[in-house]
C-alpha positions in Angstrom: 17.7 31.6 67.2 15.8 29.9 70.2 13.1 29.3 67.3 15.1 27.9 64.9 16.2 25.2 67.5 13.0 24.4 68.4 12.3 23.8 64.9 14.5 21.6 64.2 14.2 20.0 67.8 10.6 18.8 66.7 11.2 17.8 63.5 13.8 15.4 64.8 11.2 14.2 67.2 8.2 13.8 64.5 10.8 11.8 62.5 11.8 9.6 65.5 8.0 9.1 66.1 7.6 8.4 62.7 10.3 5.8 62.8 9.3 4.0 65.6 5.6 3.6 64.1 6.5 2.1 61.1 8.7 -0.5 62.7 7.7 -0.8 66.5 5.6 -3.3 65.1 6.1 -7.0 66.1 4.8 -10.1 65.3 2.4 -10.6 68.4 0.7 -7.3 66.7 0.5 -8.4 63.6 -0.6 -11.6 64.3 -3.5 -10.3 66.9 -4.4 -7.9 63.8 -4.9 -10.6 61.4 -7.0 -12.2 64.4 -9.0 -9.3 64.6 -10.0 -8.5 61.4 -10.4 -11.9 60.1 -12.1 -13.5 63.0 -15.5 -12.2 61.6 -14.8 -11.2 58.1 -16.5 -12.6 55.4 -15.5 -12.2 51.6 -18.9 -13.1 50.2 -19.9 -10.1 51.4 -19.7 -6.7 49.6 -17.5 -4.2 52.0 -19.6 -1.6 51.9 -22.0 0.0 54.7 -25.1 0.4 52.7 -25.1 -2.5 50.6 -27.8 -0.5 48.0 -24.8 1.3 46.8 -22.3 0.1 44.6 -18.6 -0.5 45.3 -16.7 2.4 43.2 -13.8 0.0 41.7 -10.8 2.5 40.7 -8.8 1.2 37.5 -5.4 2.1 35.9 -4.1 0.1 32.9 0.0 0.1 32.7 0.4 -0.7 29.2 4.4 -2.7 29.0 4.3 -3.5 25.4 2.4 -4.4 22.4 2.9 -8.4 21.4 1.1 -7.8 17.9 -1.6 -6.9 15.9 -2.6 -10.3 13.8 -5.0 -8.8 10.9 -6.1 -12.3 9.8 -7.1 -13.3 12.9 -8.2 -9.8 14.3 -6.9 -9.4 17.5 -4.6 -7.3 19.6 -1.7 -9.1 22.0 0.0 -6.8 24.9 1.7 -7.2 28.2 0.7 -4.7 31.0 -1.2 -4.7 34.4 -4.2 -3.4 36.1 -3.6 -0.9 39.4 -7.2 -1.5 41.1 -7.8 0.5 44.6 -11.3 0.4 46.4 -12.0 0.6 50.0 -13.3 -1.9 52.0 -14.9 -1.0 55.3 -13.8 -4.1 57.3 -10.7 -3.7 56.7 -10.1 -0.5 58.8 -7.8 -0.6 61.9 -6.0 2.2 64.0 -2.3 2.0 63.7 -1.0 2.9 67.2 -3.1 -0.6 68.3 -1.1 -2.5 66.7 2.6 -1.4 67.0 2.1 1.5 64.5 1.6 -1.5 61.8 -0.5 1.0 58.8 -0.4 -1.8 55.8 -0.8 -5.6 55.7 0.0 -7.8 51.7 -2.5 -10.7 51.6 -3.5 -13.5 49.5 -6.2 -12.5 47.0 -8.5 -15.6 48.7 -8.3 -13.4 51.9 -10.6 -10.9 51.5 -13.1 -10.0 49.1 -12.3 -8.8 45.3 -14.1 -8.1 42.7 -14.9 -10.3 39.9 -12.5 -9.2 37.3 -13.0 -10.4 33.3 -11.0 -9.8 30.2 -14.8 -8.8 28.4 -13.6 -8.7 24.6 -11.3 -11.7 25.1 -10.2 -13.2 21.9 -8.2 -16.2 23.8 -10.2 -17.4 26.5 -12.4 -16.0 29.1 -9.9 -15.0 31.5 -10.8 -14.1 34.8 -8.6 -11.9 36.4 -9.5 -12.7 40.5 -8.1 -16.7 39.9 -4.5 -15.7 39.5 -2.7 -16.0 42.8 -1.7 -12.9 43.3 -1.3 -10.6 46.6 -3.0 -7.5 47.5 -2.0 -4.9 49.8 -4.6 -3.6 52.2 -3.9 -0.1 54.2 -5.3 0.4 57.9 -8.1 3.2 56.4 -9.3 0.3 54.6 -7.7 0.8 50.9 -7.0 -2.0 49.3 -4.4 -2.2 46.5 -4.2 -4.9 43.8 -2.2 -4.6 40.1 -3.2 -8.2 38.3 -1.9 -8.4 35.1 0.2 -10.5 32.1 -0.2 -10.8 28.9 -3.9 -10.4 27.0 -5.4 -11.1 23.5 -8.0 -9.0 22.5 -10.4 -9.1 20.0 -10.1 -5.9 17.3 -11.6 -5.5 14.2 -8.7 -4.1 12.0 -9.4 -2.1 8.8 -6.5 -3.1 6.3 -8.2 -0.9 3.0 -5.6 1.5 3.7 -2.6 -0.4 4.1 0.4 0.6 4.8 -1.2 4.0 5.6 -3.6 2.4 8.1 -4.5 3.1 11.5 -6.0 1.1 13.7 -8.7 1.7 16.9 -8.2 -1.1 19.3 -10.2 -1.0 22.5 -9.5 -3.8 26.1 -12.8 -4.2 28.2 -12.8 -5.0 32.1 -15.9 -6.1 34.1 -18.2 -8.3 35.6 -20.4 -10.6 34.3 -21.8 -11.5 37.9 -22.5 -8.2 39.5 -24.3 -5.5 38.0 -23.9 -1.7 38.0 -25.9 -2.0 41.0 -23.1 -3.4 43.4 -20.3 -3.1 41.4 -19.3 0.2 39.1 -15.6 0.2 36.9 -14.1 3.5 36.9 -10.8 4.5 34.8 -9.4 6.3 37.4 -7.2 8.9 35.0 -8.0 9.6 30.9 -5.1 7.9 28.9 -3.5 4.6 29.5 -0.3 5.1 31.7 2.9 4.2 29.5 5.6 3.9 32.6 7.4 0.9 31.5 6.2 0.9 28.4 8.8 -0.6 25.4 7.6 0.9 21.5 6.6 -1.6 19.0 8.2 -1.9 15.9 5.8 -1.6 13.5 3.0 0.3 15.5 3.2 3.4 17.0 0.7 4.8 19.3 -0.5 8.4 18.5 -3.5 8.6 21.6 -5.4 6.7 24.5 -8.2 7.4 25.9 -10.5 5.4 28.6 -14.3 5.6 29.5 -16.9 3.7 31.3 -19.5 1.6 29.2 -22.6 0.5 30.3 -24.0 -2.5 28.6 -27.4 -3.7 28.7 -28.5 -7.2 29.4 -32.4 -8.9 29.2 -32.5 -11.7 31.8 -35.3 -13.6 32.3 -36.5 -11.6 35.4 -35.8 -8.2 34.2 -33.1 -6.4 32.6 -29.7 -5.4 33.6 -26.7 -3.1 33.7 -23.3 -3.7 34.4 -20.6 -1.5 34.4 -17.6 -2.2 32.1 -14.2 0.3 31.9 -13.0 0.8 28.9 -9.4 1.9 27.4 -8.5 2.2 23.9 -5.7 2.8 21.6 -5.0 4.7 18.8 -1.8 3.1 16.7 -0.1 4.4 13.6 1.2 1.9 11.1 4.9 2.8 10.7 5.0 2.7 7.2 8.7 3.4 5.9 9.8 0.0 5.2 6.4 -0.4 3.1 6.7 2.7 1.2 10.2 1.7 0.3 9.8 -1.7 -0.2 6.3 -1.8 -2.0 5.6 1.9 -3.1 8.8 3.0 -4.8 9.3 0.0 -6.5 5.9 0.5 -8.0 6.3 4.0 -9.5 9.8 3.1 -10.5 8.5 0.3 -12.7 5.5 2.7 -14.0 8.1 5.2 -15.1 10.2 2.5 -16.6 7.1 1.5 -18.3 6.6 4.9 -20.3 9.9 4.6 -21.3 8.8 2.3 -24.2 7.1 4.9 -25.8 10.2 6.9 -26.2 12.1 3.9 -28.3 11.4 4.3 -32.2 8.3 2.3 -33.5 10.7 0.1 -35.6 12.8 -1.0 -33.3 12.3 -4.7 -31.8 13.3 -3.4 -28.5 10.2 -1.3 -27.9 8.2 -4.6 -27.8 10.6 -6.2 -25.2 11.0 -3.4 -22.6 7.5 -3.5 -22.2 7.4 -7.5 -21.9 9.8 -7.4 -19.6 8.1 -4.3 -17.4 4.9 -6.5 -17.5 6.8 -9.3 -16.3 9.0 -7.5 -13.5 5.1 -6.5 -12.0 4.2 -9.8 -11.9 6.8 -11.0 -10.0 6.4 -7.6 -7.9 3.0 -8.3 -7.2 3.8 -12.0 -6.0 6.4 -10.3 -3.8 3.4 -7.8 -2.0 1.0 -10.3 -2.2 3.1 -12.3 0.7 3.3 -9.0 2.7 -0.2 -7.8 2.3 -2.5 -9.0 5.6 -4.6 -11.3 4.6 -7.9 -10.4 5.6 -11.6 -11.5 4.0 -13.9 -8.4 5.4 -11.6 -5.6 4.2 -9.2 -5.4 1.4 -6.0 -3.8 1.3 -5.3 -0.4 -1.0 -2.7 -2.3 -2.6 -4.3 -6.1 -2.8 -5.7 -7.5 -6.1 -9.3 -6.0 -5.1 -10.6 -3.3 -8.2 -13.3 -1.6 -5.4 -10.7 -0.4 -2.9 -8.5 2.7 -3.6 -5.0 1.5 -3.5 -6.5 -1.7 -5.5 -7.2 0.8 -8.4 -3.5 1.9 -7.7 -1.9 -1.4 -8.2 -4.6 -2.2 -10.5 -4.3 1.0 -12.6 -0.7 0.3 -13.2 -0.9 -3.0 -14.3 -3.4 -2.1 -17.1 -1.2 0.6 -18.0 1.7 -1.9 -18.4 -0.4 -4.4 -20.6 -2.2 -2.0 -22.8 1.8 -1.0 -23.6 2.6 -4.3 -24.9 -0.5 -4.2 -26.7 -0.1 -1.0 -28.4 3.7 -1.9 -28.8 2.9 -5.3 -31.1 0.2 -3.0 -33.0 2.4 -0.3 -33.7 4.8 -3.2 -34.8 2.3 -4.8 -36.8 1.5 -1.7 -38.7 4.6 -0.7 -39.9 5.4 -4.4 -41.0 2.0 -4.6 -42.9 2.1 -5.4 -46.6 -1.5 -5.3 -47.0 -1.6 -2.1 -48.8 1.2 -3.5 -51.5 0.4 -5.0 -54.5 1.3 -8.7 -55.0 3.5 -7.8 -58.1 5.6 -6.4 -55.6 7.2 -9.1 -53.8 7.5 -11.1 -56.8 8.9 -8.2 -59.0 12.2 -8.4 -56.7 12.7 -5.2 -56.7 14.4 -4.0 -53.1 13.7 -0.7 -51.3 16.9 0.9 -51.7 16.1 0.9 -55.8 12.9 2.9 -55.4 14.7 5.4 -53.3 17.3 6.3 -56.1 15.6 7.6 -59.6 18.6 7.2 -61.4 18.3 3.3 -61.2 15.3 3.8 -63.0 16.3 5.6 -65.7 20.0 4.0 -66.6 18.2 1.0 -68.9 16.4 3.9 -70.7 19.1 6.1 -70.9 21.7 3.5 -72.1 18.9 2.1 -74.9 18.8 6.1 -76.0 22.3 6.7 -75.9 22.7 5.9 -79.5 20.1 7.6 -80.8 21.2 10.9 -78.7 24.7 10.6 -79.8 23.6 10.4 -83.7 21.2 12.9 -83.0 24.6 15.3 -81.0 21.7 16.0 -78.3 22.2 15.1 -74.4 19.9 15.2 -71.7 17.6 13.6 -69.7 15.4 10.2 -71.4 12.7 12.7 -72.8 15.4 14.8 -74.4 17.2 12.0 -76.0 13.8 10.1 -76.9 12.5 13.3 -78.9 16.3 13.4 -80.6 15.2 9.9 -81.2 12.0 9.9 -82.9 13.5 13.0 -84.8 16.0 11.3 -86.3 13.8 8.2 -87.0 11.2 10.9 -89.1 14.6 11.8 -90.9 15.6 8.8 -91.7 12.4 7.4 -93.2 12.2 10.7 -94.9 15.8 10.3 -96.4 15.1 6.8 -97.6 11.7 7.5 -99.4 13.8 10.6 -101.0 17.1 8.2 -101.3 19.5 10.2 -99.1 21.6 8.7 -96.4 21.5 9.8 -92.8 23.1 9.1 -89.4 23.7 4.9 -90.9 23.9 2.7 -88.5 23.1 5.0 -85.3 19.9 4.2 -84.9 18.8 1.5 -83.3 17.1 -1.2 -84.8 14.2 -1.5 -82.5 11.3 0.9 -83.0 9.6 3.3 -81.7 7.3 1.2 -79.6 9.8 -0.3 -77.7 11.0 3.0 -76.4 7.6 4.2 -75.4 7.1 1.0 -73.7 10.1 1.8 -72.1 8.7 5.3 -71.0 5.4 3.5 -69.9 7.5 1.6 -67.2 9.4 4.2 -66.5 6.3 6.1 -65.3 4.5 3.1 -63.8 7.7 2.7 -61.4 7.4 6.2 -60.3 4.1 5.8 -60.0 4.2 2.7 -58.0 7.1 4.3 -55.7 4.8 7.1 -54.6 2.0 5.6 -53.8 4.7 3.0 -51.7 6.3 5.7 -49.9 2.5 7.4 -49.7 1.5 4.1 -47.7 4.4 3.6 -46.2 4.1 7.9 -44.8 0.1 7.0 -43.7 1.0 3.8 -41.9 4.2 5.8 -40.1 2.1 8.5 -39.0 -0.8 6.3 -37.8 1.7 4.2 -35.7 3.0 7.5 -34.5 -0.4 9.2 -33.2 -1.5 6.2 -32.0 2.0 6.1 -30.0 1.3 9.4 -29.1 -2.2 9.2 -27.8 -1.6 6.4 -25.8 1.8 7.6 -24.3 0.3 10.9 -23.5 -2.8 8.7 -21.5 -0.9 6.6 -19.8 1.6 9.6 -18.7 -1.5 11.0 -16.9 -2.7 8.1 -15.7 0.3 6.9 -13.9 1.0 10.3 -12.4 -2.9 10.2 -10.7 -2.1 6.5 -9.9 1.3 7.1 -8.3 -0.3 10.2 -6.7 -3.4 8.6 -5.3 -2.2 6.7 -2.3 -0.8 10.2 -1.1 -4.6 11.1 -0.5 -5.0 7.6 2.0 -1.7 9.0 4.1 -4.2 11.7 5.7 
């Protein structure tokens, strides 16, 4: 029990000591502290004991947000701030000296700082040590200072695989003044630090990562180091409103557009579907050409440009869409050909429908026979009745050289030769019929294969087109 209380009896007291050092002090001590470390202090003057060593400059980047990523104009805009900590060796004091003060904030033209450029500016060269900002400087000689605001960046984006893209994009620090020889940037931790940091809505950041570069520099007296920290971002393209609003709409008119193979060759509409899928890609492509980032070094997947991937994709389909229309106005053109007619045809007005019906045909024959059938008490078909006929014309010549009578007045007066004219046309027609319907069969089936050909290419072409920007997503 007695060594519980004495426990707790000291930690009271380290407290109550604790207390009274951080706000014991009063203005006489901090004013005599800012006498005595300023008195002498010089901010030309690297704080550092051996001044052959550099001065180890400890960065952290607080990334706030991401302004945009402009692909035409290649750079990167974000809000954030640096957290920069070295430690200068004038700047020491001992606290109980001074009232138990540990920490002073001071102007940045107080004490010395490190020259501080923005080295893959896109703007301007900004120069981080002219903004007024404060610094806080602790009595073991740390000194604390977060500059920061918003930055533009140069970054070279790569746009062939929009919207499946992602984009590297890297923000330099250092000094142009002071080598690696007296000053040396070091990311203090590996990743960017993402406290207050608000997402982006079209980017999304899948890594970070920061590193020191050393970049080399001929002078005229000899050549040079300095020392630059590095810390780069890996973003992600969120790509749902482009897949639905560019992608979809794409495969949707491709599948629209192999529907005209499926409406019969002889209808009119077979020709307009595919018109009017041509037409609905045009205006679809005017639509994606204002969303596609316009950009002269690389060429989006889904831009006008043949040598990229998703070029052939857009590219692909819109050959697909024209060839239709093309083999729709052939297939047209076919079956309406009359090339393969003779000219008597269109001038013997004879329609379609009377070739399709062999009774027409025959019914002038048949009624021109009926006479001679009925004398002769045959029926039948025309040959039947025209061998009745000529058998009753031998009997009736017969009869008259012999001076009998026969069937009088059933036959007809015409002769013979009219009849097998008759029979001469008759066969002619039929003749002319088949070799119609023959055409008309060849030109059918050539319109159909060549239908089918096509239909069955452009099925497996817009499959591997629609399935090809799957392949950029990884």
């Amino acid at each position: 029990m007695a060594i519980y209380l004495t426990a707790c009896v000291t930690y009271i007291l380290l407290l109550l000591e604790d207390f009274h050092g951080v706000h014991a002090a009063k203005l006489e001590d901090t004013q005599r502290l800012h006498r005595d470390l300023f008195h002498r202090y010089n901010t030309m003057v690297r704080p550092i004991q051996d001044q052959d060593k550099p001065v180890t400059i400890n960065m952290d980047l607080y990334l706030m947000s991401i302004t945009s990523l402009d692909e035409k104009e290649q750079t990167m805009r974000i809000m954030g701030y640096l957290h920069l900590d070295w430690t200068d060796h004038q700047l020491k004091w001992a606290p109980d000296r001074y009232g138990g003060l540990k920490h002073l904030v001071l102007p940045t033209d107080k004490v010395w700082t490190p020259q501080l450029l923005l080295g893959n500016s896109a703007s301007n060269f900004k120069d981080l040590t002219k903004e007024k900002l404060q610094l806080k400087v602790y009595w073991n000689g740390e000194v604390e200072w977060s500059p920061g605001g918003q930055m533009t960046v140069s970054c070279r984006l790569n746009i062939t695989s929009f919207p499946f893209d992602r984009q590297t994009c890297s923000i330099v620090f250092g000094s142009w003044t002071e080598d690696a020889n007296a000053i040396v940037f070091k990311p203090r931790s590996e990743k960017i630090e993402f406290d207050h940091y608000v997402e982006n809505n079209e980017w999304e950041i899948e890594s970070t990562m920061t590193g020191n570069l050393k970049v080399n520099h001929q002078s005229r007296e000899s050549e040079k180091t300095y020392s630059n920290a590095v810390f780069s971002i890996k973003l992600k393209r969120r790509r749902t409103f482009h897949i639905v609003s560019t992608y979809i709409p794409f495969v949707l008119l491709a599948l629209l557009n192999l529907a005209a193979h499926v409406v019969p060759v002889m209808s009119g509409e077979k020709l307009m579907l595919a018109t009017t899928t041509l037409l609905a890609y045009a205006v679809l492509l005017n639509d994606i050409n204002r969303k596609i980032p316009g950009n002269s070094a690389t060429t989006s997947v889904l831009d006008w440009s043949f040598w990229t991937s998703q070029g052939v994709c857009l590219t692909m389909f819109l050959v697909i869409s024209t060839a239709t229309v093309w083999i729709s106005a052939i297939q047209l053109r076919i079956m309406h050909s009359k090339s393969s007619f003779p000219s008597s045809f269109s001038k013997s007005g004879l329609s379609t429908s009377s070739f399709n019906d062999e009774t027409s045909l025959t019914v002038p024959l048949d009624a021109t026979l009926s006479t001679g059938a009925s004398c002769s008490g045959t029926a039948g078909t025309s040959a039947d009745k025209l061998e009745s006929y000529v058998m009753v014309d031998y009997l009736r010549h017969q009869q008259s050289s012999s001076g009998e009578e026969g069937c009088a007045g059933g036959i007809p007066p015409a002769g013979m030769e009219n009849f097998i004219n008759a029979i001469v046309s008759q066969r002619e027609q039929r003749k002319f019929q088949h070799r119609r319907l023959e055409g008309k069969r060849r030109k059918f089936f050539l319109s159909k294969n060549l239908g089918c050909w096509f239909s069955l290419i452009a099925t497996l072409l817009t499959i591997l087109t629609a399935l090809a920007p799957l392949f950029v997503i990884t």
